[in-house]
N, C-alpha and C positions, 0 to 999 in steps of 0.2 A: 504493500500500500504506500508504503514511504516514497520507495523510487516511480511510482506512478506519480503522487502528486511532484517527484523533482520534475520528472520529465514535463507536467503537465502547467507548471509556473514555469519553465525552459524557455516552454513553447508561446506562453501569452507572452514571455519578457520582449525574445524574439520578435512577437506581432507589434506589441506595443511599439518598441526600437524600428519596427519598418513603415508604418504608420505614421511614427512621428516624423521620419528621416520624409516623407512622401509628402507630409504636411509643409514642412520646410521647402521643399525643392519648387512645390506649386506656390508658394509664397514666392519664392524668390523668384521663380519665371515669371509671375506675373508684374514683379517689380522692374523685370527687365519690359515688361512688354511695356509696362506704361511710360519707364525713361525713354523706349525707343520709338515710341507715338510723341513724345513730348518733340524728340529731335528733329524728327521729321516734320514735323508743325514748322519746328525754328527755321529748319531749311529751305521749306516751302514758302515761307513769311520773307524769308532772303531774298529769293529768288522773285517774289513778286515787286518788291521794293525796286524801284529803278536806280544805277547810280547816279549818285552826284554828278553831273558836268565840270570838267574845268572849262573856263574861261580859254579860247584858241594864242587872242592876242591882249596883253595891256599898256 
């Protein structure tokens, strides 16, 4: 009975430990998704802005 419940807290430790590591990973992708929306705003917002002129002659 003993080495049942070792084996059987092993095995939730395990799930808990891949669950949490899973929780993490989707956290941090989506931290990446929203820097990487955020960039492409900025570079789009660039790219619409026209540049400055210089002056040819003064």
């Amino acid at each position: 009975m003993n080495t049942l419940m070792l084996i059987c807290a092993s095995l939730a430790s395990l799930a808990f430990g891949v669950l949490l590591a899973y929780g993490v990973c989707r956290a941090a992708f989506a931290q990446l998704r929203h820097h990487a929306g955020h960039v492409a705003a900025q570079r789009a917002m660039a790219q619409v802005v026209a540049p400055v002129s210089q002056p040819e002659s003064l």
